[in-house]
Residue frames as a rotation matrix with the C-alpha (Angstrom) as fourth column:
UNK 1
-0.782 -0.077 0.619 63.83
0.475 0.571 0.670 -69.79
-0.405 0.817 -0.410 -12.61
UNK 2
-0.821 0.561 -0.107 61.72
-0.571 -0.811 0.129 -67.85
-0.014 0.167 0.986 -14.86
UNK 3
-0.174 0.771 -0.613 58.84
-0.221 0.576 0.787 -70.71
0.960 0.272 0.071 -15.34
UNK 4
-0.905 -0.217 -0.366 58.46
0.295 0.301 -0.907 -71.13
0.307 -0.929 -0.209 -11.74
UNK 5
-0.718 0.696 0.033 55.56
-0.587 -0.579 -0.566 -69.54
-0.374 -0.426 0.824 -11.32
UNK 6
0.039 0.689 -0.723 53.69
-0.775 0.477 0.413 -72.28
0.630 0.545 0.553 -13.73
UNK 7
-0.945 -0.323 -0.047 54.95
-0.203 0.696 -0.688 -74.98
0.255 -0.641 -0.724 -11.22
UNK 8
-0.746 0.550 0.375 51.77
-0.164 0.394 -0.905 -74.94
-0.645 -0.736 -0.204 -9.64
UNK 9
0.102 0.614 -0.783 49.86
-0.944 -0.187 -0.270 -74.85
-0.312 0.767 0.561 -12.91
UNK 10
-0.266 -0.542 -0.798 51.76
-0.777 0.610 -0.155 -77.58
0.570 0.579 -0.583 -14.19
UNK 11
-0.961 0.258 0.097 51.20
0.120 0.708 -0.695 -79.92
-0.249 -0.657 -0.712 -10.86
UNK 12
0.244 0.965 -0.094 46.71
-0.520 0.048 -0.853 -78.91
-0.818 0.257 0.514 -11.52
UNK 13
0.006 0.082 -0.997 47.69
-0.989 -0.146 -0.018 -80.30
-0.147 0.986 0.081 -15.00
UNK 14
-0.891 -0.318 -0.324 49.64
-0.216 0.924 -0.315 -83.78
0.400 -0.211 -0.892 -14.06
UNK 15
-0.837 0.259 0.483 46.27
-0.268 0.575 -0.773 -84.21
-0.477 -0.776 -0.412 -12.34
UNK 16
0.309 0.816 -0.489 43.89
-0.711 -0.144 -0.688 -83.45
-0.632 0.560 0.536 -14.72
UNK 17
-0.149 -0.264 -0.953 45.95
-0.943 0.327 0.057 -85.30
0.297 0.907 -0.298 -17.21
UNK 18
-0.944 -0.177 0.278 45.80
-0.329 0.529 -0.782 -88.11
-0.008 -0.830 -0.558 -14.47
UNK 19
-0.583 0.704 0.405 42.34
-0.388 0.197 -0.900 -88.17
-0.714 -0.682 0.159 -14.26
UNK 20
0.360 0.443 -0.821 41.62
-0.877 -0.140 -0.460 -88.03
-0.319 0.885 0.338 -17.92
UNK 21
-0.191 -0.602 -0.775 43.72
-0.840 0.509 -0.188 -91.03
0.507 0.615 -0.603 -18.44
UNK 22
-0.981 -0.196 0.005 42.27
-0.143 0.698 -0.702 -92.92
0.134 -0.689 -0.712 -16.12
UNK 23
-0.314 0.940 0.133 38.84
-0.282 0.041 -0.959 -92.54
-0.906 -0.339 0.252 -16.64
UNK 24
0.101 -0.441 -0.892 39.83
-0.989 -0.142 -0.042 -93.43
-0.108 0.886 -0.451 -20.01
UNK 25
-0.055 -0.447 -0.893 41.57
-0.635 0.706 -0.314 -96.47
0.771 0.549 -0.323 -19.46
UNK 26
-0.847 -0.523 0.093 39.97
-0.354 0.425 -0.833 -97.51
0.396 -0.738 -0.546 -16.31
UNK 27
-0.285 0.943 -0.174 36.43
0.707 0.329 0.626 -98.05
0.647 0.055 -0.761 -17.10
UNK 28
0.102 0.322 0.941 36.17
-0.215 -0.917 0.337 -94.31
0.971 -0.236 -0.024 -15.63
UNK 29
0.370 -0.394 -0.841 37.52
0.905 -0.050 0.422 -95.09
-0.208 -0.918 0.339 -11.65
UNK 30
0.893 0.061 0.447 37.80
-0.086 -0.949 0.303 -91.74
0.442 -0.309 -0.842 -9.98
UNK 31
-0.360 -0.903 -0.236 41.53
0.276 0.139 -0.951 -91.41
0.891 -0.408 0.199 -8.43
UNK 32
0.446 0.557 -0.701 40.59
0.847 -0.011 0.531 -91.50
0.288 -0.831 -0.477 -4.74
UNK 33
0.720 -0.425 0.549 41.81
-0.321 -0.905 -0.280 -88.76
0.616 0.026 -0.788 -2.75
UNK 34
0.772 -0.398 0.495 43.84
-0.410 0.283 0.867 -91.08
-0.485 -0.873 0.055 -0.99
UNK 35
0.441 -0.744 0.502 46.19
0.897 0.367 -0.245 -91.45
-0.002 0.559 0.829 -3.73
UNK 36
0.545 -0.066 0.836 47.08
0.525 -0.750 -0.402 -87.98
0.654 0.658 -0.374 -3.39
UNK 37
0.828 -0.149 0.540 48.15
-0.560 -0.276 0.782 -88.12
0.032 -0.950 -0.312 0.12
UNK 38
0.930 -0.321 -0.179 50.00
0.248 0.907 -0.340 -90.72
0.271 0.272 0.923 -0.75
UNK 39
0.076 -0.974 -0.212 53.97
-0.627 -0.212 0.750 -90.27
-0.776 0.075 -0.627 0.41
UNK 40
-0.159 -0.699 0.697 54.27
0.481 0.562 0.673 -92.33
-0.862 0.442 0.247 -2.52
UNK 41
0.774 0.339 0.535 52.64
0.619 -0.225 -0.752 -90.29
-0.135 0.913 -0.384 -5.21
UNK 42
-0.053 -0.999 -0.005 55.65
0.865 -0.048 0.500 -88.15
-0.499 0.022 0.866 -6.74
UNK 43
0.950 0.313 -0.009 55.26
0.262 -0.810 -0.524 -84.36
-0.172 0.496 -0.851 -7.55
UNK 44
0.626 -0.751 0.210 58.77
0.164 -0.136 -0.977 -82.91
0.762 0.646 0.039 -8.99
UNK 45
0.009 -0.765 0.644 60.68
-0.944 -0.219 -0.246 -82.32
0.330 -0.606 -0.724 -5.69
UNK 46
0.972 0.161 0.174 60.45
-0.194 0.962 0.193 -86.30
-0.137 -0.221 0.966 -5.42
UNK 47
0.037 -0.999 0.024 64.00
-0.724 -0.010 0.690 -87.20
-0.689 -0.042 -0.724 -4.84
UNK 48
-0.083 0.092 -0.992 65.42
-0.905 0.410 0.114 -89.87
0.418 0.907 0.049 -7.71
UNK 49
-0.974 -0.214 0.070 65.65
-0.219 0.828 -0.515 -92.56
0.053 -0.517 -0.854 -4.95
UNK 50
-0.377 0.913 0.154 61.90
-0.234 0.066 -0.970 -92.02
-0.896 -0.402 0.189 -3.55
UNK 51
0.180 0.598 -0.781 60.98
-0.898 -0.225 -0.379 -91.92
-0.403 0.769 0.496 -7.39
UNK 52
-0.327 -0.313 -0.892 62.89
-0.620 0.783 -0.048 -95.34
0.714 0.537 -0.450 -8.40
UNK 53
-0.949 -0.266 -0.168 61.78
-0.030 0.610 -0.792 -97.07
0.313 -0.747 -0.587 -5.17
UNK 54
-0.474 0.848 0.236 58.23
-0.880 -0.461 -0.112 -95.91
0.013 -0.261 0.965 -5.56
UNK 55
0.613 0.704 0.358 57.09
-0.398 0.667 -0.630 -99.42
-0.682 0.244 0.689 -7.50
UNK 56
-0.125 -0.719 0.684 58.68
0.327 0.621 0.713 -102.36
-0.937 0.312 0.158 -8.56
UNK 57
0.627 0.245 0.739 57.94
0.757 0.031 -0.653 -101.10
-0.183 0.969 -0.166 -12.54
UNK 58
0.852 -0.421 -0.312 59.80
-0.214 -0.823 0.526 -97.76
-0.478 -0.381 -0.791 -11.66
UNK 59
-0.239 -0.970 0.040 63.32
0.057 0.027 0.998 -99.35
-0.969 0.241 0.049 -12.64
UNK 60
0.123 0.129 0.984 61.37
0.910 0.381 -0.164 -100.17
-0.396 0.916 -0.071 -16.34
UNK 61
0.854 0.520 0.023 60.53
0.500 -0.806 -0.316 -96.75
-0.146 0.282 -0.948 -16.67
UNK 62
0.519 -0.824 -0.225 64.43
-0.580 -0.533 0.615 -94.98
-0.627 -0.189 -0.756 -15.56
UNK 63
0.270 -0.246 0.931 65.06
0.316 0.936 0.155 -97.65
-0.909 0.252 0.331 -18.01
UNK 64
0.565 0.497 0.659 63.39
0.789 -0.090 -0.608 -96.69
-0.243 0.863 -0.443 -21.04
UNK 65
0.996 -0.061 0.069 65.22
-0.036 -0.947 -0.319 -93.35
0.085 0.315 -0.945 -20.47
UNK 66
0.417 -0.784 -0.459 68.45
0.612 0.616 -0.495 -95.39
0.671 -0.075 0.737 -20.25
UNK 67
0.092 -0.484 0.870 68.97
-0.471 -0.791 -0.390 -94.23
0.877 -0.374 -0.301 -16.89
UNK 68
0.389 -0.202 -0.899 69.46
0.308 0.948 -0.079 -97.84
0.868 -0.246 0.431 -15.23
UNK 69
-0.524 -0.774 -0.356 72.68
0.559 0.004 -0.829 -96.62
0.643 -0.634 0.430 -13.44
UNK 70
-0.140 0.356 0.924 70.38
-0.453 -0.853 0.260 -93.92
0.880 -0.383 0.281 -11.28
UNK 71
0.992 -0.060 -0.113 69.75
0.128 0.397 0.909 -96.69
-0.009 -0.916 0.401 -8.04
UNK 72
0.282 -0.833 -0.477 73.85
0.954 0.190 0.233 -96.89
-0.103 -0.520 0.848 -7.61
UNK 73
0.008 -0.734 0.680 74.52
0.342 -0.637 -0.691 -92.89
0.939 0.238 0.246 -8.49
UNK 74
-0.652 -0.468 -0.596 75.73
0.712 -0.108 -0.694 -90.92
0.261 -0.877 0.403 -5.57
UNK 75
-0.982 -0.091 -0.164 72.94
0.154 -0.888 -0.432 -88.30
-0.107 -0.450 0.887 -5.96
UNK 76
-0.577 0.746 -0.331 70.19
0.184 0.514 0.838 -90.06
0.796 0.423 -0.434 -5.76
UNK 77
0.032 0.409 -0.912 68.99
0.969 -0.237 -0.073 -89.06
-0.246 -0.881 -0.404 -2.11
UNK 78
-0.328 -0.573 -0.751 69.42
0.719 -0.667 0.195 -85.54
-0.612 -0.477 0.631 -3.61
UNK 79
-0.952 -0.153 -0.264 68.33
-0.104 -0.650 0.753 -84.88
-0.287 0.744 0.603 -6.63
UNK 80
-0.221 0.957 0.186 64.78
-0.221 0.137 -0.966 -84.39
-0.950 -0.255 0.181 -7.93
UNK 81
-0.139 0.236 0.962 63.00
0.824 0.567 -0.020 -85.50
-0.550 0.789 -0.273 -10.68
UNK 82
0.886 0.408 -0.222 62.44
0.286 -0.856 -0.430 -82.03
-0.366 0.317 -0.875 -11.75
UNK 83
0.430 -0.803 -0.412 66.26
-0.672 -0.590 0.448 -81.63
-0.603 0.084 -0.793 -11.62
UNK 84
-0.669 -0.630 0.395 67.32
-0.194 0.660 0.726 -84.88
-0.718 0.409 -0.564 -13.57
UNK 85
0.432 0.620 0.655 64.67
0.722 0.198 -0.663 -84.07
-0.541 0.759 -0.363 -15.89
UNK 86
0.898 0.100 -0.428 66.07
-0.142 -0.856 -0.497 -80.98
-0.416 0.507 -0.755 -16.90
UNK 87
-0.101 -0.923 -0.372 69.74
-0.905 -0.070 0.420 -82.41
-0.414 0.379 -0.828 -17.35
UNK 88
-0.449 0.083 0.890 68.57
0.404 0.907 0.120 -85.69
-0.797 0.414 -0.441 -19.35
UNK 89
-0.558 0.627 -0.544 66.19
-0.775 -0.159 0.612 -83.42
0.297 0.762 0.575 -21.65
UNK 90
-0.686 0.707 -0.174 63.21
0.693 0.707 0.139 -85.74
0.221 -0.025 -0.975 -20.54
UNK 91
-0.322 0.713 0.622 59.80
-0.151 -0.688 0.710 -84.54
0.935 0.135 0.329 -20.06
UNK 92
-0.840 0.048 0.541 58.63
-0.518 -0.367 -0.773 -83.43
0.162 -0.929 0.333 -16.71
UNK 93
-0.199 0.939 0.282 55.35
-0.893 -0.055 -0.447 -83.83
-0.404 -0.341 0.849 -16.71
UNK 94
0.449 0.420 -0.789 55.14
-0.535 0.833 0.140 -87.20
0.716 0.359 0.599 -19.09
UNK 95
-0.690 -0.612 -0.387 57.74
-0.104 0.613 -0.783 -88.85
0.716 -0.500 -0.487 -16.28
UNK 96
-0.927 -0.118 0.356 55.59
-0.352 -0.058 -0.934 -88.17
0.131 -0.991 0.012 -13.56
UNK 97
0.263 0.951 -0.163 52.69
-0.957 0.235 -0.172 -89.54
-0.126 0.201 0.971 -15.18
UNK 98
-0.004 -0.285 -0.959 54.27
-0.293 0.917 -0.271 -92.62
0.956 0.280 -0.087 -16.24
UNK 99
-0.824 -0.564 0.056 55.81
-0.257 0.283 -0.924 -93.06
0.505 -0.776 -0.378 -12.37
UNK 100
-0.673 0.586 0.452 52.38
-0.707 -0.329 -0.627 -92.08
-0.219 -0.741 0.635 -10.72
UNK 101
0.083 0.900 -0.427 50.22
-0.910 0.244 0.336 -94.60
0.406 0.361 0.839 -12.86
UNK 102
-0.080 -0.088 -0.993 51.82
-0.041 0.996 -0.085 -97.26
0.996 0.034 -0.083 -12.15
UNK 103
-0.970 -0.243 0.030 51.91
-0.055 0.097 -0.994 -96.13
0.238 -0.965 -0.108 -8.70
UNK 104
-0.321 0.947 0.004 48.02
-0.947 -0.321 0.033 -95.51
0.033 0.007 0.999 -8.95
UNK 105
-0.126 0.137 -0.983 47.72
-0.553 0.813 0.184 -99.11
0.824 0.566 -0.026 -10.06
UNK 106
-0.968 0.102 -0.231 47.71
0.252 0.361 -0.898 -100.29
-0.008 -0.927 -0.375 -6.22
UNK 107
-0.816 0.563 -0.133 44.65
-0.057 -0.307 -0.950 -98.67
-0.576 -0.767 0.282 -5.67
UNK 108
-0.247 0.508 -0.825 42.85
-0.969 -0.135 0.207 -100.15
-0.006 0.851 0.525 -8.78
């Protein structure tokens, strides 16, 4: 893929953007670094299961993008958020912010 190389740019961003929003809208709380270790935090090879099963709020979100039916499809243990962003037209990076805050939200 020609953008492939930004991949890792793009993941430094989701965090920054992460951090900025959260010192923002958390009375400035640093994201421990134990949210980053997390097996639950979700970087774009996050499968759509691991990503809808992260946190009960998760289903609101695959919602919003009327993509409900994604817990019963058959390639859910397969596919990544990186791939079912590109064939929905959704944004990469705003999904995985949306997914991750609320995951974050445990540790707040």
């Amino acid at each position: 893929m020609f953008f492939k190389h930004l991949y890792p740019l793009l993941e430094s961003k989701i965090r920054t953007r992460l951090d900025d929003l959260f010192s923002t809208y958390q009375d400035g709380i640093a994201i421990p670094d134990s949210f980053w270790n997390d097996p639950k935090y979700l970087d774009k090879e996050a499968t759509i299961d691991q990503a809808y099963h992260s946190t009960p709020e998760a289903k609101e979100i695959f919602n919003a993008y009327n993509l409900s039916a994604c817990d019963h499809c058959s390639v859910r243990f397969d596919e990544t958020l990186e791939e079912a962003a590109q064939a929905y037209s959704i944004s990469l990076e705003i999904w995985q912010i949306q997914l991750n805050c609320k995951i974050f939200n445990r540790y707040t």
